[in-house]
NUTOR-106280 format. One record per residue (C-alpha): residue in one letter; x negated, y, z negated. Coordinates in steps of 0.001 Angstrom, whole numbers, plus 500000, padded with zeros to 6 digits. Layout:
<rs>
aXYZ ...
</rs>
This chain:
<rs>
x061333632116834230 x057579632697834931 x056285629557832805 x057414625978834026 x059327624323831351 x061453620546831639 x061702619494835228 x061328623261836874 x059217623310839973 x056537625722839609 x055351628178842349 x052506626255844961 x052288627193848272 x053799627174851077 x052158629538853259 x049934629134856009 x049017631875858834 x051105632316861271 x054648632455861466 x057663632566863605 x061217633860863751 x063714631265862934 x067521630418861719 x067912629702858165 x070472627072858250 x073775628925857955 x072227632128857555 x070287635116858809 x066448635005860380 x063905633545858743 x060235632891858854 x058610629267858984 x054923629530858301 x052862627146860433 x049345626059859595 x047245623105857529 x049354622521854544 x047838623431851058 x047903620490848304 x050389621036845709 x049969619217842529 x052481616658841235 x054669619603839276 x054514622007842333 x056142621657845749 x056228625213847541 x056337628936847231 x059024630274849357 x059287633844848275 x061906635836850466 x060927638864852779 x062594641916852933 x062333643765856299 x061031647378854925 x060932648840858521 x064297650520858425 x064690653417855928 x065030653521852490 x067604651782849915 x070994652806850092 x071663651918847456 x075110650801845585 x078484651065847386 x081285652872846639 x084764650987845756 x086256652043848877 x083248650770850927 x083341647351849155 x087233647697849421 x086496648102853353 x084544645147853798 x086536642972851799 x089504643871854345 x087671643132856578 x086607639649854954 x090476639238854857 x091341639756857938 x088685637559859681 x089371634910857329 x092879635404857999 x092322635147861483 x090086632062861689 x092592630144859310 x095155630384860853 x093445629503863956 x092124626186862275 x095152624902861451 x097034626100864310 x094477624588867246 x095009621220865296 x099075621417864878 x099123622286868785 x096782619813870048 x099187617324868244 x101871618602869889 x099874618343873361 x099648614854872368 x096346614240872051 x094732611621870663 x093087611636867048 x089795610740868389 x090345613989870287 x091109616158868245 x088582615234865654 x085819616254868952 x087560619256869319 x087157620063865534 x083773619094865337 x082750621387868202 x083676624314865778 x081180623382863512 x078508622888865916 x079077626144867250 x078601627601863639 x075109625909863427 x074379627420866640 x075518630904865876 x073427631119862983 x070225630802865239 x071369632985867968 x073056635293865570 x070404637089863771 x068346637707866637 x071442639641868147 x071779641556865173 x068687642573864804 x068535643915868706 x071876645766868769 x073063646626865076 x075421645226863034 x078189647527863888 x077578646612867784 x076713643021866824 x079905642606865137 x082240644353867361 x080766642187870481 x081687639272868219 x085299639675867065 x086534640884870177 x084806637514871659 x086202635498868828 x089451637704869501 x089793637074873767 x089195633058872817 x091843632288870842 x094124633313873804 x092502631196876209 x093539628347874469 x097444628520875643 x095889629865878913 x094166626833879604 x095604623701877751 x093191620992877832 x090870619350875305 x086979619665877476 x088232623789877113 x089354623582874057 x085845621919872872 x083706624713874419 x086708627065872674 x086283625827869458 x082363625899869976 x082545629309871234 x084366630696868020 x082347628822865321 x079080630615866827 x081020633666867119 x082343633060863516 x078705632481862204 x077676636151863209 x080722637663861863 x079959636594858517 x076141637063858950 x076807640283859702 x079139640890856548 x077206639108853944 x073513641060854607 x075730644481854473 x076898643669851163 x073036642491850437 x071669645969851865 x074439648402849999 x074972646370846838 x073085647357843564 x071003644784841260 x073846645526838709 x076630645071841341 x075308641704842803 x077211638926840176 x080086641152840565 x080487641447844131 x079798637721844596 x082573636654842800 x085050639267844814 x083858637942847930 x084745634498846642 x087471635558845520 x088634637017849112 x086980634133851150 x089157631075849397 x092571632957848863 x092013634709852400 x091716632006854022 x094797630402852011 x097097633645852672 x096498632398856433 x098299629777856123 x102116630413855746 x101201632712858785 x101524629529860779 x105744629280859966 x106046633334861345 x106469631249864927 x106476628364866868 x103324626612867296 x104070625420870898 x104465629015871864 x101834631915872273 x103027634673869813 x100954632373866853 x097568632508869004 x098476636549869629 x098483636849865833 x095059635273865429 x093731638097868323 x095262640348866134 x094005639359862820 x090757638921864478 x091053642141866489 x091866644695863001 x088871643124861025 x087233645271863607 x088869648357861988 x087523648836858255 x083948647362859368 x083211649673861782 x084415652528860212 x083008652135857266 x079582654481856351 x077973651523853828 x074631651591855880 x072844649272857518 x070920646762856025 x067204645242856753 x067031641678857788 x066726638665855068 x064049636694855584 x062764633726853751 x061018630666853855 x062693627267855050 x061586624485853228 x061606621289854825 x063774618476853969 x060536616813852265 x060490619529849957 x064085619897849408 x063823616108848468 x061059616275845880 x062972619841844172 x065968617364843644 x067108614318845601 x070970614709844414 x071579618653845484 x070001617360848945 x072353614701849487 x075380615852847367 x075203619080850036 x075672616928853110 x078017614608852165 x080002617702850552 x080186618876854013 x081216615882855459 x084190615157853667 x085218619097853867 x084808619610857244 x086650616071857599 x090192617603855226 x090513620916857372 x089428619077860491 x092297616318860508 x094644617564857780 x096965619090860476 x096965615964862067 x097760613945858989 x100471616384858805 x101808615471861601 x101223612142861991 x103316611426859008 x106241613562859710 x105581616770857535 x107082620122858871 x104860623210859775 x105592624789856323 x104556620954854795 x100898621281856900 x100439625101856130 x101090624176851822 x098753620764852160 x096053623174853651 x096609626444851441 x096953624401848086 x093495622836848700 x091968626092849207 x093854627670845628 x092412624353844022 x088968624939845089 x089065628427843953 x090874628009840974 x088426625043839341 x085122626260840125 x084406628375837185 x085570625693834435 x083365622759836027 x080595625690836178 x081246626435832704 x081080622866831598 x077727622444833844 x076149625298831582 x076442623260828627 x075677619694829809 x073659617944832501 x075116619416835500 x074673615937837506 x077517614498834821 x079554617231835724 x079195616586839694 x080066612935839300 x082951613803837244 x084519616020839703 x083198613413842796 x084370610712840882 x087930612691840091 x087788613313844339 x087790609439844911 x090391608886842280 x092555611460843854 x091676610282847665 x092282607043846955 x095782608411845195 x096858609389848589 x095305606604850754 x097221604254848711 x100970606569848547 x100886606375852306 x103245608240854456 x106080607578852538 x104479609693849383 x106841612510848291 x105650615859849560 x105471617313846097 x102809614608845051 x100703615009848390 x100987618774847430 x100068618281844244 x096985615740845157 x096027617743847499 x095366620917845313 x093501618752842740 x091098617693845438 x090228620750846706 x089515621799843025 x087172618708842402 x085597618139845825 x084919622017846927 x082718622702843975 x080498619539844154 x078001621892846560 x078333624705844057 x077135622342841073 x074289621198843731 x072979624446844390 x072661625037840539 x070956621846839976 x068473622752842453 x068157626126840899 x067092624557837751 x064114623223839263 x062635625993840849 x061722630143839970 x064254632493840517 x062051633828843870 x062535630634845373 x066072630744845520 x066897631802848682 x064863629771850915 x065942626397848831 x069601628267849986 x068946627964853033 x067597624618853088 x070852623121850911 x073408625238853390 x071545623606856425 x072089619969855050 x075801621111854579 x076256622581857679 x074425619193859479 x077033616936857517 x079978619210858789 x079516618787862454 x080084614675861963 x082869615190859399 x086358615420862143 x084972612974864155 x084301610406862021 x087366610991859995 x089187611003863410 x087551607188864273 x088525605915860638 x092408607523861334 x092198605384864879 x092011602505862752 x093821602838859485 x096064605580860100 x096711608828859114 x095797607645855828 x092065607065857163 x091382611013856390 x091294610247852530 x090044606890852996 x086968608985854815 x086863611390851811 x086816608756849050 x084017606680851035 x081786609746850348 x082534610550847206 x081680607134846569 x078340608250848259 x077873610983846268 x078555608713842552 x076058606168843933 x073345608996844345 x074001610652841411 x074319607524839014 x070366607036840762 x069387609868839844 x070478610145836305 x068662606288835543 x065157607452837105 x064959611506836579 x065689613272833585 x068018616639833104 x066251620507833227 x065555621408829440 x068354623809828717 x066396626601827870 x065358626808831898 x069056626282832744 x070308629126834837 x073764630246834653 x076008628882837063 x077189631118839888 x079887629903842045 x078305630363845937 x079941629969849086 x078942627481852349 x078353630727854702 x075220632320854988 x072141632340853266 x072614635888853287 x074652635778850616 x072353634324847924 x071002637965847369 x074367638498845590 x073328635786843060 x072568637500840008 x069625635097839362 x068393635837842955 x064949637909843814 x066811641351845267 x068259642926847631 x067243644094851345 x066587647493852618 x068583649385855001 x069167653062856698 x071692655701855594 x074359655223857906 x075318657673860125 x077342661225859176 
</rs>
């Protein structure tokens, strides 16, 4: 990849002297260099090669299957536990009967407390440990979610919600750069796709959890504590080491434009119109008379359509322009919104069911097909920072997804959700249909291999098997 070939971005820089500590988007601490810019020619934009903090001990290197098994239970768990929470905060605010506006602020305050807890985050991790770090966090995440029936009103539950996202961040901060620091170069594609794997049907197993009890009750927000509470159990015990920081370089959003225009904007409005369907899809539930088992299969077929159709559009995005293959699956994402803005509330369950798990499987991997576009245009030591960059964008457009959703269900009705999600899928055709009139497609030879990546952490790019490395870490203790 050391030659630029096509449309690939070669290496300029993007160094200056100093530098400062500083949140990655979504993901662990990074390093923003600060000085008089350098002048990159027209083919060049910036080098952003990642850091790895040395300072700790030596390589651990590759983990055991009962170590990954361990944190992958632990993956479960917390994904179990936040799920169900998701869905169940929504259902019961509903049944508090608050208004859609509401609720849609309440929802959104989870995602700005993610963005926060990626900047805070790090710098806990690095002063405490990981272990510490995350066992401060889940039994934080794990005392909220039983405030909520404590204290039933929607000012707490905003501050709640907040509270959990930025508490969520650092869980899976924490996670992802221990499976960077104990994962081999040979292990890295592998693991990635198990902690996929985990992360969509995880957090789709949480769902029938929500029919075990009554959501007006408590014993549903004592399973979340417990959920939450248990993830503690195979992390802390486990002896996979501790890994170094991941650092890199955050590109600004000038940069990101000029590597490629489409994964900039495709990222945020992705974002958006997630954030919007798990937002407000309890309340659509409800507001059109499905049961809890109705709103728990809406929610968990999305997630099994997401996960289930990522590798085919990535395997069709290997052997074609991968901007087609986003506008198919945006396009198929408006023709499937629009499906169920136009059956209304009196649409047979079986067909919202069945909508709904087609478009989870062609809106979730729009960002995936984004980041690989992007990673076309740049060398493979770049990767991380223009990671970080795309996962910030994402995690910006999630914050305004609920609310706005909520506004546009004010006005049109529960229907407004897909009428929200169509609207930027339109966004996302219009952008791309731009793009492929003024810029031409990566030769094919410079194509990497798609690699289906989640909207976490930057920390997890170092399990991309086209990524730079891995970090250091220290022998954990006997």
């Amino acid at each position: 990849m050391g030659a630029r070939r096509g449309n690939r971005i070669g290496r300029s820089a993007f160094h200056s002297h100093a530098r400062r500590p500083l949140s990655c988007g979504t993901g662990s601490v990074c390093t923003l260099h600060r000085g008089p810019p350098v002048t990159a020619s027209a083919s060049t934009t910036a080098e952003h090669t990642p850091h790895v903090d040395t300072s700790r001990a030596e390589d651990p290197g590759g983990l055991r299957v009962w170590q990954i098994r361990a944190l992958l239970a632990g993956v479960a768990l917390l994904l179990a536990g936040n799920g169900l929470q998701a869905t169940l905060v929504g259902v019961r605010a509903g049944l508090e009967n608050m208004s859609d506006t509401t609720i849609g602020l309440i929802m959104s305050a989870y995602f700005a407390g993610f963005a926060i807890g990626t900047v805070v985050a790090p710098r806990l991790i690095e002063s405490v440990g990981h272990i510490r770090a995350y066992a401060a966090l889940a039994s934080i995440a794990s005392a909220l979610s039983l405030v909520f029936v404590i204290v039933v009103s929607p000012p707490v539950w905003m501050v709640l919600r907040a509270l959990h996202g930025a508490s969520y961040a650092g869980l899976l901060i924490v996670i992802e750069t221990w499976l960077n620091g104990a994962t081999g170069r040979d292990q890295r594609g592998h693991i990635l796709a198990m902690y996929m794997i985990v992360f969509y049907a995880g957090w789709a197993a949480s769902q029938p959890m929500l029919l075990m009890a009554s959501p007006g009750g408590f014993v549903l927000f004592c399973l979340v504590s417990v959920c939450l509470s248990l993830s503690l159990v195979p992390i802390t015990l486990s002896r996979a080491g501790v890994p170094g920081v991941v650092t890199a370089d955050r590109p600004k959003l000038s940069q990101l434009y000029r590597i490629s225009p489409f994964a900039l904007f495709g990222s945020g409005l992705t974002g958006l119109a997630a954030s919007a369907f798990f937002g407000m899809a309890p309340t659509f539930g409800q507001r059109i008379g499905l049961s809890e088992a109705g709103i728990a299969a809406l929610i968990g077929l999305m997630l099994l359509g997401a996960l289930a159709l990522q590798w085919p559009f990535g395997w069709l995005s290997d052997r074609v322009d991968r901007r087609l293959v986003a506008l198919a699956a945006a396009a198929a994402s408006v023709a499937v919104s629009a499906g169920m803005t136009v059956m209304g509330p009196e649409a047979p369950l079986w067909s919202l069911l069945g909508l709904s798990f087609l478009l989870g499987g062609t809106l979730m991997p729009v960002y995936s097909l984004c980041v690989a576009h992007a990673n076309d245009q740049i060398e493979r030591n770049d990767l991380i920072a223009v990671a970080s960059g795309l996962i910030l964008i994402y995690g910006f457009g999630s914050v305004f997804g609920p609310f706005a959703a909520s506004v546009l269900m004010g006005s049109l009705g529960p229907t407004g959700l897909f009428a929200f999600i169509g609207g930027t899928g339109v966004l996302i055709l219009l952008m791309g249909v731009w793009r492929l009139l003024v810029a031409p497609a990566p030769d094919m030879e410079v194509k990497q291999g798609f690699v289906a990546v989640p909207h976490t952490s930057h920390a997890a790019y170092l399990l991309h098997r086209h990524g730079p490395g891995v970090t250091k870490g220290e022998t954990a203790p006997r």
